[in-house]
C-alpha positions as CSV (number, residue, x, y, z in Angstrom):
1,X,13.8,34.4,-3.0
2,X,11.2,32.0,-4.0
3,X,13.0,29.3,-6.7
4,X,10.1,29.2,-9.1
5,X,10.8,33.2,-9.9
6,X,13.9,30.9,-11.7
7,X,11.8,28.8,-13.7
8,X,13.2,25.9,-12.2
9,X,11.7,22.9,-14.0
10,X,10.3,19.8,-12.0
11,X,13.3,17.1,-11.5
12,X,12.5,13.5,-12.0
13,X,11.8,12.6,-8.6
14,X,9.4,15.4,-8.6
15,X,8.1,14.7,-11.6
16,X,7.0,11.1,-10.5
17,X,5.7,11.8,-7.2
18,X,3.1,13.5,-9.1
19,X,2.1,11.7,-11.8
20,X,2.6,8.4,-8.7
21,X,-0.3,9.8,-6.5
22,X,-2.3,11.2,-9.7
23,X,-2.5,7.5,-10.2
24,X,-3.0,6.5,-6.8
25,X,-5.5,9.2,-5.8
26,X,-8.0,9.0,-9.0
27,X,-8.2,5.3,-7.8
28,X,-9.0,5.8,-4.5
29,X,-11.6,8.0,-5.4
30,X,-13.5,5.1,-7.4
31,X,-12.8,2.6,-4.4
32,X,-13.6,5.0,-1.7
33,X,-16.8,6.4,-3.9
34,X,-18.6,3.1,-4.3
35,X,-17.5,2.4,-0.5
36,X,-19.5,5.5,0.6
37,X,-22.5,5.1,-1.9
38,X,-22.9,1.5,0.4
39,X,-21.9,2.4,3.5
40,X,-24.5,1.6,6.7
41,X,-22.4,3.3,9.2
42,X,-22.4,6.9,9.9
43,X,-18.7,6.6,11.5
44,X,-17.2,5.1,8.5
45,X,-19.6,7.4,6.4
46,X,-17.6,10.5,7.9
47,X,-14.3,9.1,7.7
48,X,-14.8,7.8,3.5
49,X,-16.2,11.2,2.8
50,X,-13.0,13.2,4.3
51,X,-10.5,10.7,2.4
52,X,-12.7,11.3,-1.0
53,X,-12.4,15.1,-0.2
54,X,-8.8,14.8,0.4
55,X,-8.2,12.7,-3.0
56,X,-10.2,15.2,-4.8
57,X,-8.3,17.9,-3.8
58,X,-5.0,16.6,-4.7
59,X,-6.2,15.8,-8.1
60,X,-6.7,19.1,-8.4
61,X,-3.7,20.5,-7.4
62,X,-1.6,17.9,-9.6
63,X,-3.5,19.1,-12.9
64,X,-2.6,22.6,-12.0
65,X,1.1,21.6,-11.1
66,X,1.5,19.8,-13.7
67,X,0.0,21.9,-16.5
68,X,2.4,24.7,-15.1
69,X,5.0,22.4,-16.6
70,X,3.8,21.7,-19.6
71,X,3.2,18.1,-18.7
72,X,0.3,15.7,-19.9
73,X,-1.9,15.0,-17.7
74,X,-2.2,10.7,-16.9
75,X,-5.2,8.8,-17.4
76,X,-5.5,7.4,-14.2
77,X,-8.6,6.0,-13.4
78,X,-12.2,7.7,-13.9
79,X,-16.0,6.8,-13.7
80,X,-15.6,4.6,-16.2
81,X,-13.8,2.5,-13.7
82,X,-16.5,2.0,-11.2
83,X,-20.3,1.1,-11.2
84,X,-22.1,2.4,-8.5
85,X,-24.5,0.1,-9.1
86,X,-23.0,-3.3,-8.0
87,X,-23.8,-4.3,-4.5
88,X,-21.0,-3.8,-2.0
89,X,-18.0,-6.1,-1.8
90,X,-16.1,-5.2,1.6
91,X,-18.1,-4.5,4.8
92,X,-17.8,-1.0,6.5
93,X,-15.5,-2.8,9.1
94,X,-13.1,-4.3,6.1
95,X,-13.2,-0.6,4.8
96,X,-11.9,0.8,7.6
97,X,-9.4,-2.0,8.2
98,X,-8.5,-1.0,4.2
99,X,-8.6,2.6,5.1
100,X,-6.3,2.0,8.4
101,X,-3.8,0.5,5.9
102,X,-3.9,2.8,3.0
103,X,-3.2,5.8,5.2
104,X,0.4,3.6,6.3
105,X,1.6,3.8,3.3
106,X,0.1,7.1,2.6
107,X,2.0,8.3,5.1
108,X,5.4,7.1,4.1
109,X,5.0,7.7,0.5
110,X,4.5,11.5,1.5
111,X,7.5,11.4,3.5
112,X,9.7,9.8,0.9
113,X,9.1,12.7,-1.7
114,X,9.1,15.6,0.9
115,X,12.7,13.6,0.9
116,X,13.0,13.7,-2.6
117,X,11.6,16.8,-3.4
118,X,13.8,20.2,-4.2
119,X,11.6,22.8,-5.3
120,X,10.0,25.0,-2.2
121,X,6.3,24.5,-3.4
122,X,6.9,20.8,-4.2
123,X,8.0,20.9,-0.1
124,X,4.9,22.1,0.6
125,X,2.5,20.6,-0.8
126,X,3.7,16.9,0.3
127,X,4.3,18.1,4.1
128,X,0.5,19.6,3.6
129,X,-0.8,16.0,1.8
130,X,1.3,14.0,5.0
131,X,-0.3,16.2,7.5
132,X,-3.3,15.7,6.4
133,X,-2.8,11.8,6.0
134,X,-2.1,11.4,9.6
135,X,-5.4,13.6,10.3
136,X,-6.6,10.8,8.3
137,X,-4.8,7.9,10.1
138,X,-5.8,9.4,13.5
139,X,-9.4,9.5,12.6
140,X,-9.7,6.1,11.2
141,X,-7.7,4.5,14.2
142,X,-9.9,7.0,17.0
143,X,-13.1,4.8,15.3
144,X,-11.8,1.6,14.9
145,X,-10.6,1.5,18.6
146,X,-13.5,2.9,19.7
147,X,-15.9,-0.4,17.9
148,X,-13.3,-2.5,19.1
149,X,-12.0,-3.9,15.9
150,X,-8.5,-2.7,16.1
151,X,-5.7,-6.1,16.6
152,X,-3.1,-4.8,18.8
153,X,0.2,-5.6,18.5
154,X,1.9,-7.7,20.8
155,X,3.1,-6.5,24.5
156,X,6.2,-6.8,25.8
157,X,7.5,-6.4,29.8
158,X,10.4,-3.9,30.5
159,X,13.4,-5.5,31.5
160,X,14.8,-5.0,35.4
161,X,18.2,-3.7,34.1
162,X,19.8,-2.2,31.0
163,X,21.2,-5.3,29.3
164,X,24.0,-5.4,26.6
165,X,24.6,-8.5,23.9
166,X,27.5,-10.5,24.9
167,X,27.3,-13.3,22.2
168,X,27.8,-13.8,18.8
169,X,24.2,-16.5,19.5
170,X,22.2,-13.3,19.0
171,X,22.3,-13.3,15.8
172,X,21.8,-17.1,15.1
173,X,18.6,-18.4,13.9
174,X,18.6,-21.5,11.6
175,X,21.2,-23.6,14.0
176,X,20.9,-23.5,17.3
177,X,18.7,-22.5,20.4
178,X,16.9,-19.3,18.9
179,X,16.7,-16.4,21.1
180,X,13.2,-14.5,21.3
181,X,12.3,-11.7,18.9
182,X,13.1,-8.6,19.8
183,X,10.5,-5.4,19.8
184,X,11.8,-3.8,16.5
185,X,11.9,-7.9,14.5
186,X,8.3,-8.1,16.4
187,X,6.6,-4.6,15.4
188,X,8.0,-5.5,11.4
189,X,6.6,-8.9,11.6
190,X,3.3,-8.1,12.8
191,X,2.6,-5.0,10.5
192,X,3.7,-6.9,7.4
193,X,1.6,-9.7,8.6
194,X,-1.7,-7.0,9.0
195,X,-0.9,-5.8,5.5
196,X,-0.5,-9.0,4.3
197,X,-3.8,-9.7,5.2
198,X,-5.9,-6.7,4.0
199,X,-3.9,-7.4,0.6
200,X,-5.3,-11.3,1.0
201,X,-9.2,-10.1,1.3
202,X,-8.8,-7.7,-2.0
203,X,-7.5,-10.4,-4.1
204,X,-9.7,-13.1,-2.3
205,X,-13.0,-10.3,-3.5
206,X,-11.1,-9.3,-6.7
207,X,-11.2,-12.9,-8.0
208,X,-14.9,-13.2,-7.1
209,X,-15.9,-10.3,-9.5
210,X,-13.5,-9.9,-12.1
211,X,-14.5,-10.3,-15.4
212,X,-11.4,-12.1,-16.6
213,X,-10.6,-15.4,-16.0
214,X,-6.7,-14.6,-16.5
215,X,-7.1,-12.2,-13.5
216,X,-9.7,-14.1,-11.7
217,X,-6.7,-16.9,-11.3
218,X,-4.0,-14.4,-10.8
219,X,-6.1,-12.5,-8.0
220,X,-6.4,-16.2,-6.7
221,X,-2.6,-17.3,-7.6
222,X,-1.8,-14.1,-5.3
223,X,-4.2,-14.6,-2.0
224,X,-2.5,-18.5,-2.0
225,X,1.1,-16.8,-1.9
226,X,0.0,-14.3,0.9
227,X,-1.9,-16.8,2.8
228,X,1.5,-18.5,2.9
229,X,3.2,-15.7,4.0
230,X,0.6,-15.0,6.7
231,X,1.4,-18.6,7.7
232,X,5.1,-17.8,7.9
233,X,4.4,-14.5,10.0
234,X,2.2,-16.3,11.9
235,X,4.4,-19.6,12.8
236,X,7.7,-16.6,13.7
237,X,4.9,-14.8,16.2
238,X,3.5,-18.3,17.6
239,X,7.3,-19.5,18.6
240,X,7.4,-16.6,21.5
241,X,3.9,-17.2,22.1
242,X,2.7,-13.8,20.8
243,X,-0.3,-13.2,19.0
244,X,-0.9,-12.8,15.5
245,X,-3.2,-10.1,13.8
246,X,-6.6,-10.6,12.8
247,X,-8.1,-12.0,9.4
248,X,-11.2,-9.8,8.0
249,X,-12.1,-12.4,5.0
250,X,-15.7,-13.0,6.8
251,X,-16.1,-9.3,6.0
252,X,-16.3,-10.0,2.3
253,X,-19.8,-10.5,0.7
254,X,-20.9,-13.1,-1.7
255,X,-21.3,-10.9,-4.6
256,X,-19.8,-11.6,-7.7
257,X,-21.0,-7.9,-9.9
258,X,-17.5,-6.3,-10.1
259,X,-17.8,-2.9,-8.7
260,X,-14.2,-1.9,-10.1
261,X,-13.0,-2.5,-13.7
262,X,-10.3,-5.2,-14.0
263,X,-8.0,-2.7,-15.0
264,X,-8.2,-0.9,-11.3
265,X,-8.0,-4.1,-10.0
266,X,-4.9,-5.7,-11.4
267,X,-3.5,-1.8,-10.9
268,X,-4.2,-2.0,-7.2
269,X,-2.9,-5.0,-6.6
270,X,0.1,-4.5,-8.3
271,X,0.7,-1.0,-6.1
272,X,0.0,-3.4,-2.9
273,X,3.2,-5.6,-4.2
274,X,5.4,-2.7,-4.7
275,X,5.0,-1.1,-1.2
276,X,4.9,-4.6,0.3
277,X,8.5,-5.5,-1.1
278,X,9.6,-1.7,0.4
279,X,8.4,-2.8,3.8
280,X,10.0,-6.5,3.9
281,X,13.0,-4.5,2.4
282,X,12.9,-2.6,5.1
283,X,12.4,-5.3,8.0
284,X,15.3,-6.8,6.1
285,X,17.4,-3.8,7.0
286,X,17.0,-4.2,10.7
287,X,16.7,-8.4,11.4
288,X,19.2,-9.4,14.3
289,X,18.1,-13.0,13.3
290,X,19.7,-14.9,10.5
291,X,16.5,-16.7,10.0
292,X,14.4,-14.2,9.6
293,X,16.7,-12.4,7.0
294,X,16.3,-15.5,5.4
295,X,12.9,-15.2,5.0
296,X,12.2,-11.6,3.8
297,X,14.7,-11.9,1.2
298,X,12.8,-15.2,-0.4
299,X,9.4,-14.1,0.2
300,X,10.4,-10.6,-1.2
301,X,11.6,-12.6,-4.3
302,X,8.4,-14.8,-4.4
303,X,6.2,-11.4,-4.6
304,X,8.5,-10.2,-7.3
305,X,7.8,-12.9,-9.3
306,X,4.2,-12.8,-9.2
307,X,4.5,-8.8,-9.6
308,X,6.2,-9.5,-12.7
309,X,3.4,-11.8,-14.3
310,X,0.8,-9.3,-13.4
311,X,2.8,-6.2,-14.6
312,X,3.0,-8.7,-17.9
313,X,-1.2,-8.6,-18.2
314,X,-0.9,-4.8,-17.3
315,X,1.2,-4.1,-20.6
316,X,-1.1,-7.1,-22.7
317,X,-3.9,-5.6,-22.1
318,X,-2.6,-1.9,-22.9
319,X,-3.6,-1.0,-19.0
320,X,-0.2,0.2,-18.2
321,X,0.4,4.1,-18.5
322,X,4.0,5.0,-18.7
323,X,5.9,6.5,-16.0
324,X,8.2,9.8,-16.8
325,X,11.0,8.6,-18.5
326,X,14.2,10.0,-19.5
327,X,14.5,10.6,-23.3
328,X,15.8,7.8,-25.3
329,X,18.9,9.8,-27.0
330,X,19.6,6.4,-29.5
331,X,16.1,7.1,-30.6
332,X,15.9,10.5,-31.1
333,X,19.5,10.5,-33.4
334,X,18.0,7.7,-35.4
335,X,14.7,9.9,-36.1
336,X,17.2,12.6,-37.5
C-alpha cells in the first residue's frame, strides 16, 4: 500500500533535503545560465544545457512537493541574482572542471537522503535526481577526457604477493621512518586536493567582482587558506613522488563586472566549506597515518573558522534563509 494514502507528513530529514537542493539547484541555474549564455564550445554548450534542464526540473518538482505539505516555498536564488550581461568569468574548460566537481558532491548528497529518506516517493525521486547526476558526471568526464584536460590520479603497481601488516610502524607518521601512502590515504588526498582547487579559482574570481569590499577580502582571506591547504596536499603527494592535480586559475578572465550577486557568492562558497569539511571528515575516518589524521582534523578546524565568519556576513547582511527548524516550545508557551 502506497504510505502517502496515510497522510504521512514529510520528516525532518526529508523536509531539509528539499528545501537543501531548492537552494542549491536555483543557484546553479544562475551559474550554469550565465555559463551557457558565454560559452564558445559546442561540447560544453551540450553538457551546461542538460545540467540547467536537470536543475529546472527539480525546482519544479520541490514546489509541487512541497506545496503538498503545506510548506513555504524558500527564496533561493532568482534572476535577480545574475546579469547576463557581464562578460564571462571562468573559461569553458574551468566550467567543466566546476561541473566535474559539482556532480561529486551531487552525487553523494543524493545518496545521503535516499539514506535518510522514509517516505516511498521521497525514495524515488532522489534515486531518479542520483541517476541522473551520474548521467551527468559521465558526460562531463566522457568530454573532458576526450580534450585532454582531465588530471588523473596517481598510479600505483600491484604487489607480487598478498601482504599482511606486521608492525605497529604502520600507523606512525610524525616520529619515525614514514611508510608510503596507501591507495585509499592517496585517492582522499588527491580528490580533496582537486576540490580544493576548483574552490581556490571561485574565490580567487569572486574577489575580482564582488561588489563588497568585506567579501572581496573574505573571498581573498579564503583562496590564501586553500592555497595553503593545496600546499599541504601537495608536499603529502610529493614525499612518494606522486603527482599532484592540476591548478585552472589561468582559466579565469580579467573581468572585474560581477556576473553573480554577492549574496550567491558568499552562499556558494559557504556550501563549498560545508561539503569540504564532510569530505576531510571522511578521509579522517580511514587514515592509517597518524600524520595525516593530524592534519584533517586542523585543517577541518581552520575551514570552520572561516565558515563561521562568512556564515556571520550571511546573517548581517539578512542573506541567510532559515533552514526547517523544530518549533521553539519555550516560545510558543511564552506567546500564550
Amino acid at each position: 500500500m502506497d504510505v502517502q494514502s496515510h497522510n504521512v507528513r514529510l520528516t525532518a530529514p526529508e523536509l531539509s533535503a528539499l528545501w537543501t537542493q531548492y537552494q542549491s539547484d536555483s543557484m546553479s541555474i544562475c551559474i550554469l545560465s550565465h555559463a551557457l549564455e558565454h560559452s564558445k564550445d559546442k561540447e560544453v554548450s551540450a553538457i551546461l544545457e542538460y545540467a540547467i534542464g536537470l536543475s529546472e526540473s527539480h525546482l519544479a518538482k520541490i514546489k509541487e512537493m512541497l506545496t503538498n505539505e503545506s510548506y513555504p516555498l524558500p527564496k533561493g536564488f532568482s534572476k535577480e541574482d545574475v546579469n547576463m550581461n557581464a562578460p564571462p568569468l571562468f573559461s569553458d574548460t574551468f566550467m567543466l572542471q566546476y561541473l566535474y566537481t559539482m556532480a561529486l558532491h551531487g552525487m553523494n548528497g543524493y545518496s545521503l537522503s535516499v539514506g535518510t529518506s522514509v517516505r516511498a516517493d521521497q525514495r524515488k525521486y532522489f534515486t531518479k535526481c542520483s541517476a541522473e547526476t551520474m548521467e551527468l558526471y559521465d558526460r562531463i568526464l566522457d568530454v573532458m577526457l576526450q580534450k585532454g584536460i582531465f588530471s588523473r590520479p596517481p598510479f600505483i603497481n600491484a604487489p607480487h604477493d598478498v601482504d599482511f601488516v606486521n608492525k605497529q610502524s604502520y600507523l606512525t607518521g610524525w616520529f619515525g621512518k614514514r611508510r608510503p601512502l596507501n591507495g585509499i590515504e592517496i585517492g582522499n588526498v588527491y580528490y580533496n586536493a582537486q576540490k580544493t582547487i576548483v574552490k581556490i579559482d571561485l574565490e580567487i574570481g569572486f574577489a575580482q567582482v564582488a561588489g563588497s569590499k568585506e567579501l572581496r577580502e573574505y573571498f581573498q582571506r579564503g583562496a590564501k587558506i586553500c592555497t595553503k591547504h593545496i600546499e599541504i596536499f601537495g608536499s603529502i603527494l610529493s614525499e612518494d613522488n606522486l603527482p599532484a592535480p592540476r591548478k585552472w586559475t589561468s582559466e579565469i578572465s580579467d573581468s572585474i563586472v560581477s556576473p553573480y550577486s554577492d549574496k550567491l557568492m558568499l552562499f556558494h562558497i559557504l556550501s563549498l566549506i560545508s561539503v569540504s569539511v564532510g569530505y576531510y571528515g571522511s578521509a579522517l575516518s580511514v587514515c592509517q597515518r597518524r600524520d595525516l589524521m593530524v592534519q584533517y582534523t586542523r585543517l577541518m578546524a581552520e575551514i570552520g573558522l572561516y565558515a563561521e565568519d562568512g556564515t556571520n556576513i550571511l546573517i548581517k547582511n539578512g542573506w541567510m534563509e532559515q533552514p526547517p527548524t523544530a518549533d521553539d516550545r519555550n516560545a510558543l508557551s511564552r506567546k500564550k
